[in-house]
N, CA, C, O and CB atoms as a CASP TS submission, in Angstrom:
PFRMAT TS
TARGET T0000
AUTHOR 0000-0000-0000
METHOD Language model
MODEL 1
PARENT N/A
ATOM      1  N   UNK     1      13.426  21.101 -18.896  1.00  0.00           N
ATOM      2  CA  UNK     1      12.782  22.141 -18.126  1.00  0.00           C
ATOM      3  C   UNK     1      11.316  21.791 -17.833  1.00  0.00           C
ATOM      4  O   UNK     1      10.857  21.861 -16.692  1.00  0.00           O
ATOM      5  CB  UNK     1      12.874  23.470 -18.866  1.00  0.00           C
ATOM      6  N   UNK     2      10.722  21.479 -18.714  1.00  0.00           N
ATOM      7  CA  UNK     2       9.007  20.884 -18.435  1.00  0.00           C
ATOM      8  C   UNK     2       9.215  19.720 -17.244  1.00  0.00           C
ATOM      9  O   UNK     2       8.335  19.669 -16.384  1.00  0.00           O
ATOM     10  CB  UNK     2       8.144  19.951 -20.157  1.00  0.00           C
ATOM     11  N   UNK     3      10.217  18.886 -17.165  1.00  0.00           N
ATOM     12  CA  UNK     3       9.865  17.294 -16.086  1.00  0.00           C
ATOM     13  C   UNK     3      10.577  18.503 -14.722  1.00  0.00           C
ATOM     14  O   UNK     3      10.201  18.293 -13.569  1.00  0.00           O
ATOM     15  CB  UNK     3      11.307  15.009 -16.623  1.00  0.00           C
ATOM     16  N   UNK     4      11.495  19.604 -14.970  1.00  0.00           N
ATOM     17  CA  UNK     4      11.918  20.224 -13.867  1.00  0.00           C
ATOM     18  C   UNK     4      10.501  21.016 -13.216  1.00  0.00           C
ATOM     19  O   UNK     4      10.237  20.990 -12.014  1.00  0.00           O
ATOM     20  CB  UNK     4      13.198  21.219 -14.300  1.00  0.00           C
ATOM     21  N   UNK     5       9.742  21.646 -14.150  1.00  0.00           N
ATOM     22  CA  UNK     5       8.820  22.437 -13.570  1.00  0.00           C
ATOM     23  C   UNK     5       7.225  21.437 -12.930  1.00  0.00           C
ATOM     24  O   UNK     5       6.463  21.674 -11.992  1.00  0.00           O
ATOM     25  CB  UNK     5       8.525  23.624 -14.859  1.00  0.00           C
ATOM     26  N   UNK     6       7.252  20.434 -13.841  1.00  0.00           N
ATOM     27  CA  UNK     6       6.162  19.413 -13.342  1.00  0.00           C
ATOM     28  C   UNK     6       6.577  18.929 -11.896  1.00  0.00           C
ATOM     29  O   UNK     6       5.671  18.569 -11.144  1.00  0.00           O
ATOM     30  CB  UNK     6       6.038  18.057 -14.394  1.00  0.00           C
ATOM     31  N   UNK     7       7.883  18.894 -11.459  1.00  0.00           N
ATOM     32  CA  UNK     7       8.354  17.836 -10.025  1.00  0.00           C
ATOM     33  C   UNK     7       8.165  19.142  -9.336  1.00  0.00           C
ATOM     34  O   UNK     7       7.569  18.901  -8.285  1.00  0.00           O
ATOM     35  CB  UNK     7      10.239  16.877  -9.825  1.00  0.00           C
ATOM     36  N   UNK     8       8.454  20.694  -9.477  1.00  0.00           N
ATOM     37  CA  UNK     8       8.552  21.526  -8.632  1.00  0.00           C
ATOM     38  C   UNK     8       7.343  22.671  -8.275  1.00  0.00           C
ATOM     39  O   UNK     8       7.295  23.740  -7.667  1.00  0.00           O
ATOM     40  CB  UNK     8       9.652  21.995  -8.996  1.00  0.00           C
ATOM     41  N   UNK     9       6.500  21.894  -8.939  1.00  0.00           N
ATOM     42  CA  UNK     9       5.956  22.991  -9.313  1.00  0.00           C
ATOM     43  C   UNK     9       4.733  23.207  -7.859  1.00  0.00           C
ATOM     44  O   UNK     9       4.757  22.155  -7.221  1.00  0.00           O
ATOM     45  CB  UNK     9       5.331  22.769 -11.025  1.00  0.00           C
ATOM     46  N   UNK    10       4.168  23.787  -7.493  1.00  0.00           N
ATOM     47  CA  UNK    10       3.471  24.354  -6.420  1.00  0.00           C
ATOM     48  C   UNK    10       2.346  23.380  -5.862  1.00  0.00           C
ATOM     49  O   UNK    10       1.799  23.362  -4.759  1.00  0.00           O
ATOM     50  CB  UNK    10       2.890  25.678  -6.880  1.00  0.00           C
ATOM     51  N   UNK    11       2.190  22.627  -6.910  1.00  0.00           N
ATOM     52  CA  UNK    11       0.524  21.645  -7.042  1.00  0.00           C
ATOM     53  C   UNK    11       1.430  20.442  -6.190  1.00  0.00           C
ATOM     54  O   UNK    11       0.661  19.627  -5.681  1.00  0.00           O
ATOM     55  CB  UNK    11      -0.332  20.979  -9.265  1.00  0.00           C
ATOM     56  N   UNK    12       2.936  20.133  -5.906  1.00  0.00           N
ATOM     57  CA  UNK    12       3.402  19.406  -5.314  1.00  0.00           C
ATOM     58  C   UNK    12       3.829  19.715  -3.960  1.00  0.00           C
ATOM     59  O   UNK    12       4.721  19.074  -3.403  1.00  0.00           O
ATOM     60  CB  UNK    12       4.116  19.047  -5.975  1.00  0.00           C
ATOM     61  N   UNK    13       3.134  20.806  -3.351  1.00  0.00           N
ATOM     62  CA  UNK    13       2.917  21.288  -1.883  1.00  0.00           C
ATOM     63  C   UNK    13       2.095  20.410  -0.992  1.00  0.00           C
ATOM     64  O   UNK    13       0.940  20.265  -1.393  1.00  0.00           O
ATOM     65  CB  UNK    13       2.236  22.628  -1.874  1.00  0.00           C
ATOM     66  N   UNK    14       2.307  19.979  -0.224  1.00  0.00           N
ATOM     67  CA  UNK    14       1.666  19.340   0.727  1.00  0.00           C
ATOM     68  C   UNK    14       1.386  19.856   2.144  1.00  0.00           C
ATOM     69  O   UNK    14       2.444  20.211   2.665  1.00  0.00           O
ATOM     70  CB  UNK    14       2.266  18.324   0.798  1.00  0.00           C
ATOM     71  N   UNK    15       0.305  20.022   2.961  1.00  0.00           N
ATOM     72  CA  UNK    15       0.171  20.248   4.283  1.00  0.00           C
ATOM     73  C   UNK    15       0.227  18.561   4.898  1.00  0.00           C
ATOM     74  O   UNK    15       0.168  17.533   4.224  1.00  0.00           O
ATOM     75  CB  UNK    15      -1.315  21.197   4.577  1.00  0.00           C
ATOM     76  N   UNK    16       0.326  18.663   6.027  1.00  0.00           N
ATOM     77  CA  UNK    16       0.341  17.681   6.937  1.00  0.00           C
ATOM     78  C   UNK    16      -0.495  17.868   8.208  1.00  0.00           C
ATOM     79  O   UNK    16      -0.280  18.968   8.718  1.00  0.00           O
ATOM     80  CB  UNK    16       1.628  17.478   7.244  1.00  0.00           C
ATOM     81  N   UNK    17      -1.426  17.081   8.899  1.00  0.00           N
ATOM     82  CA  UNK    17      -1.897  17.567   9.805  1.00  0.00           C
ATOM     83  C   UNK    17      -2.115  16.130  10.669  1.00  0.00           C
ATOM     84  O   UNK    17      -2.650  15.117  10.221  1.00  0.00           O
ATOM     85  CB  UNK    17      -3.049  18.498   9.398  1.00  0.00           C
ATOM     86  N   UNK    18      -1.440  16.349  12.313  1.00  0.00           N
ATOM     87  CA  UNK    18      -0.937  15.587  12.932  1.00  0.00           C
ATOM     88  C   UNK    18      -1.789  15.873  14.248  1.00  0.00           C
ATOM     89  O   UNK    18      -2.324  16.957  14.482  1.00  0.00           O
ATOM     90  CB  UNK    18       0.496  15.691  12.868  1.00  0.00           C
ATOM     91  N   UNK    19      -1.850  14.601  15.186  1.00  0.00           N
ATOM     92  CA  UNK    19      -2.399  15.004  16.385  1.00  0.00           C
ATOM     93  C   UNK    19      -1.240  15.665  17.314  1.00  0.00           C
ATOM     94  O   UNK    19      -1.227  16.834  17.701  1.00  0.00           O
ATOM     95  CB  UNK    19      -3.094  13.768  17.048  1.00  0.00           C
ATOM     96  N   UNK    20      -0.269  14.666  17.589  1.00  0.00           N
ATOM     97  CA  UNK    20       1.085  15.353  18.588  1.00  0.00           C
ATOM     98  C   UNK    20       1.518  16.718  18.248  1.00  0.00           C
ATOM     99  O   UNK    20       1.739  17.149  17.116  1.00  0.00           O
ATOM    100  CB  UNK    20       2.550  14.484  18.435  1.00  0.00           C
ATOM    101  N   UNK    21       1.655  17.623  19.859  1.00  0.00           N
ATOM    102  CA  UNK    21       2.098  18.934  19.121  1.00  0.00           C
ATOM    103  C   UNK    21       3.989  18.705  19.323  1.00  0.00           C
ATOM    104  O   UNK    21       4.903  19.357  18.817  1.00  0.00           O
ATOM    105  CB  UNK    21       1.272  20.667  20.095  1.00  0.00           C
ATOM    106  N   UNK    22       4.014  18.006  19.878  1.00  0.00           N
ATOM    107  CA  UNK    22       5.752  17.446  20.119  1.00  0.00           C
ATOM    108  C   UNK    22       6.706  16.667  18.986  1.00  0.00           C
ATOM    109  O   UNK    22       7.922  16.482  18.935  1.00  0.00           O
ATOM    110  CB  UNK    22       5.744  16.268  21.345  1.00  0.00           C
ATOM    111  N   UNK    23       5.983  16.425  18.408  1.00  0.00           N
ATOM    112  CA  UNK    23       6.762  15.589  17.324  1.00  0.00           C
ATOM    113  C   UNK    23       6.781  16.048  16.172  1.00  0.00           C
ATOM    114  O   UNK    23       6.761  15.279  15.211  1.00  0.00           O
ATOM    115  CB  UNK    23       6.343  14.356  17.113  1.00  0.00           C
ATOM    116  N   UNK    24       6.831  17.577  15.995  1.00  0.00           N
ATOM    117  CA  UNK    24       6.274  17.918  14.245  1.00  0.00           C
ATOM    118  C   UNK    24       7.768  17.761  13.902  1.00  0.00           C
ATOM    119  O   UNK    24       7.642  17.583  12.691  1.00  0.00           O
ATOM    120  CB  UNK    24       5.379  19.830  13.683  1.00  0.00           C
ATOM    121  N   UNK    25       9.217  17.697  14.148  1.00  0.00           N
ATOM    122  CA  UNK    25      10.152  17.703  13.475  1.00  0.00           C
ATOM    123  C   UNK    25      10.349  16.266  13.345  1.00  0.00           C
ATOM    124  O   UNK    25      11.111  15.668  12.584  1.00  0.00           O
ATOM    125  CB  UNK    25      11.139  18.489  13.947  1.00  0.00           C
ATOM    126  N   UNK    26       9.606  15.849  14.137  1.00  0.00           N
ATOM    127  CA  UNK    26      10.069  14.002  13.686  1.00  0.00           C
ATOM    128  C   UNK    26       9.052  13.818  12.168  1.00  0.00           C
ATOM    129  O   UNK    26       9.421  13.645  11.006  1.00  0.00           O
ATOM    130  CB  UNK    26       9.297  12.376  15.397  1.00  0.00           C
ATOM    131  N   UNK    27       8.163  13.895  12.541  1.00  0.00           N
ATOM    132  CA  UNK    27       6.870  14.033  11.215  1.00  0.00           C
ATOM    133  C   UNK    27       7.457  14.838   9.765  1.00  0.00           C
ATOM    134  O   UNK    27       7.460  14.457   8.594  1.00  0.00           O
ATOM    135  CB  UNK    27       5.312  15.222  11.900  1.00  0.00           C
ATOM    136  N   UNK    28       7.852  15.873  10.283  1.00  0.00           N
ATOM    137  CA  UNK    28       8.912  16.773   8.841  1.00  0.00           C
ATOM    138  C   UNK    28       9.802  15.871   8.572  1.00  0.00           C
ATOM    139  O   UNK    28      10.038  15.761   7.369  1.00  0.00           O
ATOM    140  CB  UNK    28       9.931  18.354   9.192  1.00  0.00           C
ATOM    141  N   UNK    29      10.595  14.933   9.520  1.00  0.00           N
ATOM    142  CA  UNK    29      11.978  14.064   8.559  1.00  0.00           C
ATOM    143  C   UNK    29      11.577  13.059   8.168  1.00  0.00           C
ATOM    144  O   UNK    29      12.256  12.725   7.198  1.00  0.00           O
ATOM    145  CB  UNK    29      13.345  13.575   9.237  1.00  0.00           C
ATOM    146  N   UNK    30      10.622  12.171   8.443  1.00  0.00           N
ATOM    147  CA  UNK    30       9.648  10.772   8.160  1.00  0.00           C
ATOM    148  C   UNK    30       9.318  11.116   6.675  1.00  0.00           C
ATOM    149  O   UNK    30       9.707  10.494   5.686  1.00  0.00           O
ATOM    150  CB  UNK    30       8.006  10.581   9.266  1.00  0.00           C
ATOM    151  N   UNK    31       8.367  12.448   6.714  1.00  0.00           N
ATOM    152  CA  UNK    31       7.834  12.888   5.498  1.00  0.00           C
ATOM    153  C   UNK    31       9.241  13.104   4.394  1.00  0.00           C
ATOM    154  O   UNK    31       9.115  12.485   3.337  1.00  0.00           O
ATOM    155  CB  UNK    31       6.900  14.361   5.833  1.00  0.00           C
ATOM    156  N   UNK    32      10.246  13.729   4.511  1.00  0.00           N
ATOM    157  CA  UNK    32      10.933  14.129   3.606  1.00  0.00           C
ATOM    158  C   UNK    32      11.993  13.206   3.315  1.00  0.00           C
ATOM    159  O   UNK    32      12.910  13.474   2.539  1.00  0.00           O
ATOM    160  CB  UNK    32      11.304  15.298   3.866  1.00  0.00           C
ATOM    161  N   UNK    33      11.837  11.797   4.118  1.00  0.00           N
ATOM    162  CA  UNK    33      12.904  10.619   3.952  1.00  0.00           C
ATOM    163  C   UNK    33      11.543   9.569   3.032  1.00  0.00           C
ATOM    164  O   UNK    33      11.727   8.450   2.553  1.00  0.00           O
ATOM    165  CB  UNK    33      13.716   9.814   5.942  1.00  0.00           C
ATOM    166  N   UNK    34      10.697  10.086   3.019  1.00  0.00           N
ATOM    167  CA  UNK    34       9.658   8.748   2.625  1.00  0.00           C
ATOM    168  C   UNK    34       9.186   9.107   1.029  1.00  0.00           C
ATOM    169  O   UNK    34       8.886   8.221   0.229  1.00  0.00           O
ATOM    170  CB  UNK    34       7.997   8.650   3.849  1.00  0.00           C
ATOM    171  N   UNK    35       9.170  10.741   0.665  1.00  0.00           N
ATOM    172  CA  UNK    35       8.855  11.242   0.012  1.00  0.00           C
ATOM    173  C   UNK    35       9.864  11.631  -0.927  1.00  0.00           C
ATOM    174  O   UNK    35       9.573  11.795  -2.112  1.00  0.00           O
ATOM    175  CB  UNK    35       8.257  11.873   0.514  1.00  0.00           C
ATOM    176  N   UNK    36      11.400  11.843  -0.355  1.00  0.00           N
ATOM    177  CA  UNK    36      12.423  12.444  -1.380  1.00  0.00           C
ATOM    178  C   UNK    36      11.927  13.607  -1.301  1.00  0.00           C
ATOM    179  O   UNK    36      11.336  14.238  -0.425  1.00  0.00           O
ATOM    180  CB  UNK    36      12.550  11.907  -2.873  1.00  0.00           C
ATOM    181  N   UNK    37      12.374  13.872  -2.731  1.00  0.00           N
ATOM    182  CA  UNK    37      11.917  15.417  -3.387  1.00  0.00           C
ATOM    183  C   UNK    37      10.499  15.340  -4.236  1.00  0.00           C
ATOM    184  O   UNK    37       9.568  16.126  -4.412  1.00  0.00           O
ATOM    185  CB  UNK    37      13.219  16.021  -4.599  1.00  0.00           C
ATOM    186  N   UNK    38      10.695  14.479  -4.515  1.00  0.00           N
ATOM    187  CA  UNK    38       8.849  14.439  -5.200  1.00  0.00           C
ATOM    188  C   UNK    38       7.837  15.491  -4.557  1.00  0.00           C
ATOM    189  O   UNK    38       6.979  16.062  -5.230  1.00  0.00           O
ATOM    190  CB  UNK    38       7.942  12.752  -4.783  1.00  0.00           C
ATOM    191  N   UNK    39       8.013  15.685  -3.235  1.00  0.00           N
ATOM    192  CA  UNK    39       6.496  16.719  -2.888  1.00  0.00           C
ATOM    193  C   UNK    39       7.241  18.192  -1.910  1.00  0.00           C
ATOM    194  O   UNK    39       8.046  17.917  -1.019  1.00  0.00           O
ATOM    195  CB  UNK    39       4.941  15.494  -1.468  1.00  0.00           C
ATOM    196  N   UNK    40       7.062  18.937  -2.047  1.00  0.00           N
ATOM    197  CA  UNK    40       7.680  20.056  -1.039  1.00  0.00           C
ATOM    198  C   UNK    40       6.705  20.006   0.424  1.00  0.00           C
ATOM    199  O   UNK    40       5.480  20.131   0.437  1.00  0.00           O
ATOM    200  CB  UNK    40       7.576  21.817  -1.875  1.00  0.00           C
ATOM    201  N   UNK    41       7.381  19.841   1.350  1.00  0.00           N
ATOM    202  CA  UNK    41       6.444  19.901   2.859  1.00  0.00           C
ATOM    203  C   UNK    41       5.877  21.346   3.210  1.00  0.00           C
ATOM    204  O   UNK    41       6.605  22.112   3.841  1.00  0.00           O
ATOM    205  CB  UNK    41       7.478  19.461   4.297  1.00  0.00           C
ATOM    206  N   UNK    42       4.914  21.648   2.917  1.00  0.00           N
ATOM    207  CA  UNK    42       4.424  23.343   3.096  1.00  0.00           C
ATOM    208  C   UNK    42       4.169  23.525   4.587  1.00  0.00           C
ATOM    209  O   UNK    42       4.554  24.576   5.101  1.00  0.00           O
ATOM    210  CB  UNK    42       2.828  23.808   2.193  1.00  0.00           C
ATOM    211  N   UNK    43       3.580  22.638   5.306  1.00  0.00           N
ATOM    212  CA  UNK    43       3.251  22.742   6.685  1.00  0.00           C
ATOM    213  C   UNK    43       3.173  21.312   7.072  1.00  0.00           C
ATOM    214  O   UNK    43       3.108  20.354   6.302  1.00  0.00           O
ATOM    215  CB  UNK    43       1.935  23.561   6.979  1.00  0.00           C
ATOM    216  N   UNK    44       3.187  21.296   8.274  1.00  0.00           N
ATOM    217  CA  UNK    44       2.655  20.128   9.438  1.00  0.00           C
ATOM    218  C   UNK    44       2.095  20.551  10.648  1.00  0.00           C
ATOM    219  O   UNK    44       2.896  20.707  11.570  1.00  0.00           O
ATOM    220  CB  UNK    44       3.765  19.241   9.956  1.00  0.00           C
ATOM    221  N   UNK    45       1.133  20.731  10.827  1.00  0.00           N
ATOM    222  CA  UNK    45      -0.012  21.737  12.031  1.00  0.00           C
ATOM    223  C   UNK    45      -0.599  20.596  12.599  1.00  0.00           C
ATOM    224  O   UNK    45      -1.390  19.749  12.183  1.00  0.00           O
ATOM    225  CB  UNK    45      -1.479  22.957  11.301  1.00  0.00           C
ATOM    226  N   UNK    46       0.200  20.861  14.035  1.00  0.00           N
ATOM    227  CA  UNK    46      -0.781  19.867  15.099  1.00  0.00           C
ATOM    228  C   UNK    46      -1.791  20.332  15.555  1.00  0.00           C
ATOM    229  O   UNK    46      -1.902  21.557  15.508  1.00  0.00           O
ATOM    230  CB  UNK    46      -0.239  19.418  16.308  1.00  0.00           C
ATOM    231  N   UNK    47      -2.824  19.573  16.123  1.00  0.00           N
ATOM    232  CA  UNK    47      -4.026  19.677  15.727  1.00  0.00           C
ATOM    233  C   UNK    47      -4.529  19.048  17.292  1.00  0.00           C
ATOM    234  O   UNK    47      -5.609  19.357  17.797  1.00  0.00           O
ATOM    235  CB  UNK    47      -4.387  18.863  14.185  1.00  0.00           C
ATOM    236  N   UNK    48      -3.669  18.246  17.850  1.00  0.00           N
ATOM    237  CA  UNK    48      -4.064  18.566  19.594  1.00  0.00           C
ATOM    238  C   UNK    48      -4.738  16.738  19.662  1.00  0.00           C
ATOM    239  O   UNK    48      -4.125  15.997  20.429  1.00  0.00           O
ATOM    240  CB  UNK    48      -5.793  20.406  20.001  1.00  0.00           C
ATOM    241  N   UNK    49      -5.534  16.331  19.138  1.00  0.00           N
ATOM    242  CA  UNK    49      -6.129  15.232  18.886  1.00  0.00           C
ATOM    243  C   UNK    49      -6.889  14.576  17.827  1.00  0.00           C
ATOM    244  O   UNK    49      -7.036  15.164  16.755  1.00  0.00           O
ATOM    245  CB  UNK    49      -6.639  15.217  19.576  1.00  0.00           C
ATOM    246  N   UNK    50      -7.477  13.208  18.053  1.00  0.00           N
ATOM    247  CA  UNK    50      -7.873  12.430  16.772  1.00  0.00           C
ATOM    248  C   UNK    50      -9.049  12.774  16.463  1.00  0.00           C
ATOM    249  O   UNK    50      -9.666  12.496  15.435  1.00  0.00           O
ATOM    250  CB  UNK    50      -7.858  10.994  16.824  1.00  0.00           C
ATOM    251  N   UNK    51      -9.445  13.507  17.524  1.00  0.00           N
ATOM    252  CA  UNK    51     -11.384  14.307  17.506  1.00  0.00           C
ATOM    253  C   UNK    51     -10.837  15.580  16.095  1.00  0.00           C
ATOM    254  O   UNK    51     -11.241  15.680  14.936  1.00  0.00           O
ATOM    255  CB  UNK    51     -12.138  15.674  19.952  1.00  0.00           C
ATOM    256  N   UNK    52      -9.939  16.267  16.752  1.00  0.00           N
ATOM    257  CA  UNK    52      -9.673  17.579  15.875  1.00  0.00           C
ATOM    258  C   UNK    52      -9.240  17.149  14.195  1.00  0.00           C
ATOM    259  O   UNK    52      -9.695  17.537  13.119  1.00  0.00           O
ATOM    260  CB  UNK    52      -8.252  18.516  16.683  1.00  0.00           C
ATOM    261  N   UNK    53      -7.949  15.988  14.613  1.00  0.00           N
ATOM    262  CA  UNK    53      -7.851  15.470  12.825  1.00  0.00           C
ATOM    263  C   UNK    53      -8.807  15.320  12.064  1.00  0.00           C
ATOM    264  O   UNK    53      -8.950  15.870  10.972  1.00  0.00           O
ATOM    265  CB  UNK    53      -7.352  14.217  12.518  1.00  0.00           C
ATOM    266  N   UNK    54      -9.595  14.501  12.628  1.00  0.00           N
ATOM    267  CA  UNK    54     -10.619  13.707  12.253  1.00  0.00           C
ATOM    268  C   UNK    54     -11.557  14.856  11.604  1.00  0.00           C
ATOM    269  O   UNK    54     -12.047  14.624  10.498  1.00  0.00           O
ATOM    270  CB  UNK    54     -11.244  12.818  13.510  1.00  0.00           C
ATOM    271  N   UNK    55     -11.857  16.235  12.330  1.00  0.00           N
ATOM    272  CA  UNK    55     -12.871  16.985  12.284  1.00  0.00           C
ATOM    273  C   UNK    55     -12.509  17.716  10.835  1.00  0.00           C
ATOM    274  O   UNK    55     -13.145  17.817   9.785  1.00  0.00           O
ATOM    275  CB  UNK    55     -13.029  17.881  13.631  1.00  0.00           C
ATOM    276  N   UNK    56     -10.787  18.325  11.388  1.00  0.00           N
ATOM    277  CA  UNK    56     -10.171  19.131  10.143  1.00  0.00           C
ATOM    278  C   UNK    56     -10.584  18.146   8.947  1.00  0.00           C
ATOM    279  O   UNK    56     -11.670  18.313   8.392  1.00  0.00           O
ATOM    280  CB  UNK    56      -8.323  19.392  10.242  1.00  0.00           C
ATOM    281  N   UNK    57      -9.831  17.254   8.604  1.00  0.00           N
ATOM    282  CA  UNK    57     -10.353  16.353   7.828  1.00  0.00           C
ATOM    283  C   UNK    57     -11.864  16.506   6.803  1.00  0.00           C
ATOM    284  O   UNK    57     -12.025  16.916   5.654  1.00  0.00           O
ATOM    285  CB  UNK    57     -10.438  15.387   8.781  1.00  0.00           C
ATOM    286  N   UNK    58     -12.645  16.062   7.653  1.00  0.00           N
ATOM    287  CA  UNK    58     -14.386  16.180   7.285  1.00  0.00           C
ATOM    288  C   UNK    58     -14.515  17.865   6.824  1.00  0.00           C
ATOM    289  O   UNK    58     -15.261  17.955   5.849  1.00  0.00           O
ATOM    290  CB  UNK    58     -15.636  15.776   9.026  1.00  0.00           C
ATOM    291  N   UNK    59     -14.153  18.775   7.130  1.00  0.00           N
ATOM    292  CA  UNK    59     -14.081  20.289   6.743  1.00  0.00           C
ATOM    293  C   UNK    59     -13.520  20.567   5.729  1.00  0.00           C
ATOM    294  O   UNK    59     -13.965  21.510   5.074  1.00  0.00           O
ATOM    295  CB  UNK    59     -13.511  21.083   7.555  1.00  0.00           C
ATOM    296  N   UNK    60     -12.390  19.862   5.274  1.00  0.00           N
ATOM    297  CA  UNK    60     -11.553  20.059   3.977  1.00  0.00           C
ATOM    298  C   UNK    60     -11.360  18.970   3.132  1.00  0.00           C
ATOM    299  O   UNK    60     -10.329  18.753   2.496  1.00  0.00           O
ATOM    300  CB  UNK    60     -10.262  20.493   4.251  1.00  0.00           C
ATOM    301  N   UNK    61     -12.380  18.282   3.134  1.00  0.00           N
ATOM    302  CA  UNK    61     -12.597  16.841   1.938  1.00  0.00           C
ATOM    303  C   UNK    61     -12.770  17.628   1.110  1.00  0.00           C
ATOM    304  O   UNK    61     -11.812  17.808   0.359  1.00  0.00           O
ATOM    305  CB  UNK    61     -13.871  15.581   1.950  1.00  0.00           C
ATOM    306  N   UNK    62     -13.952  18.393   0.877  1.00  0.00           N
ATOM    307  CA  UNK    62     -14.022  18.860  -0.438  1.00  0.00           C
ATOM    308  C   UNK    62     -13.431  20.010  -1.168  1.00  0.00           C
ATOM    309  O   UNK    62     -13.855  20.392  -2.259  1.00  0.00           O
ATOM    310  CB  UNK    62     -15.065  18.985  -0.583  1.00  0.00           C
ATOM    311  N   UNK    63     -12.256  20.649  -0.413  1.00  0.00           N
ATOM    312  CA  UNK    63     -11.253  22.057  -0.907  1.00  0.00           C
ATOM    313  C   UNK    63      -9.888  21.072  -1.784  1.00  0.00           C
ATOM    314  O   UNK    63      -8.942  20.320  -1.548  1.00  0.00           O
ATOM    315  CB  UNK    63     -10.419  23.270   0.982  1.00  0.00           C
ATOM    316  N   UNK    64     -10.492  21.615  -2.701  1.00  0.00           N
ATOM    317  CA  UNK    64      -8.904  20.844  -3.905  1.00  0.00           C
ATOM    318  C   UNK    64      -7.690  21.833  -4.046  1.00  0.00           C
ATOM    319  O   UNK    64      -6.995  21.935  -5.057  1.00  0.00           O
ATOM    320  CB  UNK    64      -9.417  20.594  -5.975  1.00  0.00           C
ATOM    321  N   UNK    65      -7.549  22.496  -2.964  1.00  0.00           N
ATOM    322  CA  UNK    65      -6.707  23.777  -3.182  1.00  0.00           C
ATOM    323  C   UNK    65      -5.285  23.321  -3.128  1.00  0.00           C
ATOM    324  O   UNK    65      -4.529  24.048  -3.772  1.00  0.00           O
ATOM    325  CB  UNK    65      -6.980  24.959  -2.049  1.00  0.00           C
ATOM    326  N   UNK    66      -4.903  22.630  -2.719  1.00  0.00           N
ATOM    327  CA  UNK    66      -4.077  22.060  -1.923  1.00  0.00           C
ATOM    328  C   UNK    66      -3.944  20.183  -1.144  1.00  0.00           C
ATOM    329  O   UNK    66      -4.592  19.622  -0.260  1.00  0.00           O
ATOM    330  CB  UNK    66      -4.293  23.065  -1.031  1.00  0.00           C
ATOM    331  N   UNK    67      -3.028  19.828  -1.842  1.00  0.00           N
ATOM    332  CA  UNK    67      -2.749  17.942  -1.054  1.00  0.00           C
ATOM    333  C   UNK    67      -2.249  18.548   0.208  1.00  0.00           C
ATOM    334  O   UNK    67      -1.565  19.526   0.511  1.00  0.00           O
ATOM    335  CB  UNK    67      -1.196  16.519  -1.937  1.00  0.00           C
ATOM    336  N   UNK    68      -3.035  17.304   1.000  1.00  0.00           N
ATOM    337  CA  UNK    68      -3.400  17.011   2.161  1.00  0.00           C
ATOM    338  C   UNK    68      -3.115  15.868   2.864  1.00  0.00           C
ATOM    339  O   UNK    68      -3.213  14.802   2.257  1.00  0.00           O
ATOM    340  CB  UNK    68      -4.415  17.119   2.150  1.00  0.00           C
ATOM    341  N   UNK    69      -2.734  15.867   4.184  1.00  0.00           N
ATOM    342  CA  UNK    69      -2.381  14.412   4.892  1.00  0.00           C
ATOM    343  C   UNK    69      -2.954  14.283   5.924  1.00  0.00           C
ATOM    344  O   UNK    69      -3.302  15.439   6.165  1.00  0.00           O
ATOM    345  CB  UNK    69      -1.050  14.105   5.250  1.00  0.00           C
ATOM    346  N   UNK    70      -3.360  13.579   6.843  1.00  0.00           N
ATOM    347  CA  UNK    70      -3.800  13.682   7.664  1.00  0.00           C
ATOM    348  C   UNK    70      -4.166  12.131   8.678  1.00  0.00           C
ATOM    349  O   UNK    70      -4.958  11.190   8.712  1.00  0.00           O
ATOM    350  CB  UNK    70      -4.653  14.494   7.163  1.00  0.00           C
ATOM    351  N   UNK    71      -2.850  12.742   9.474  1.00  0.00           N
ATOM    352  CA  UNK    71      -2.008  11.426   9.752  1.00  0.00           C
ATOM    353  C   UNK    71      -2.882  11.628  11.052  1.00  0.00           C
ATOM    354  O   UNK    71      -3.235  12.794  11.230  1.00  0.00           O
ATOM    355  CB  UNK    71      -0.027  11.348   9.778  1.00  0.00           C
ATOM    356  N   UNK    72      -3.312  10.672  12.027  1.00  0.00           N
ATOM    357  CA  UNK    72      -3.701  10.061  13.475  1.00  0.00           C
ATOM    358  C   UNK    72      -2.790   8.426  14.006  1.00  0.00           C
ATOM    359  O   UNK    72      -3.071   7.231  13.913  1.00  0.00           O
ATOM    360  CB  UNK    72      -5.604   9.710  13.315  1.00  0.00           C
ATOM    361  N   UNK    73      -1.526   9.275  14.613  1.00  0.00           N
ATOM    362  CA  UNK    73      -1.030   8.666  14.937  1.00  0.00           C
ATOM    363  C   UNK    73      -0.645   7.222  16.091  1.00  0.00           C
ATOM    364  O   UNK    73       0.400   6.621  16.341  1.00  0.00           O
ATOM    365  CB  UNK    73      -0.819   9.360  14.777  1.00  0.00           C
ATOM    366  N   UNK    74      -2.056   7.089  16.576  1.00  0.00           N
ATOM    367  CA  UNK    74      -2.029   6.049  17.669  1.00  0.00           C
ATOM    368  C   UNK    74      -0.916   5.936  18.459  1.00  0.00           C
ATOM    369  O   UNK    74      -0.205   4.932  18.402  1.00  0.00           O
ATOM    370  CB  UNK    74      -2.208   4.822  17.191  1.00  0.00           C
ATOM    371  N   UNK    75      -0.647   7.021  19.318  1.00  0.00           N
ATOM    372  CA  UNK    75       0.581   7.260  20.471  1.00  0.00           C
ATOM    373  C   UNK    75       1.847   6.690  19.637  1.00  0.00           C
ATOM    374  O   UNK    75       2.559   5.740  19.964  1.00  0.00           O
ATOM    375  CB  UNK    75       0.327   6.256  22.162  1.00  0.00           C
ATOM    376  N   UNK    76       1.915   7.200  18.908  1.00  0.00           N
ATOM    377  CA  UNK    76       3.467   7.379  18.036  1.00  0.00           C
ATOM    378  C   UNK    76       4.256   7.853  19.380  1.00  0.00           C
ATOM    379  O   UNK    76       5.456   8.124  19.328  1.00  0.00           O
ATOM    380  CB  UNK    76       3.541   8.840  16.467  1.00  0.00           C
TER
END
């Protein structure tokens, strides 16, 4: 029960934050084929461009609330 609650437990939530607003279900199966079950996908929020990633990014370096991704995809 402890290695069940350590793999599930909430601190293994992840956001994702992507430039394309077209591809978030491709980005959700990439993530959950690359990752397994190890991390739960909480979100993937496009973000429009590499100015905006980039920006979100620099705004939430220092919030430990929550793992973070923050993919700039070069015309994926």
């Amino acid at each position: 029960m402890a290695a069940y609650a350590a793999l599930y437990s909430t601190s293994n939530d992840i956001d994702i934050y992507v430039e394309d607003r077209t591809l978030v279900g491709l980005y959700e199966m990439i993530v959950r084929k690359v990752f397994g079950g190890a991390i739960r996908l909480a979100a993937v929020t496009p973000l429009g461009s590499k100015a905006n990633v980039v920006r979100e990014a620099l705004r939430l370096q220092n919030d430990g609330a929550r793992k973070r991704f923050f993919l700039v995809d070069g015309d994926f």
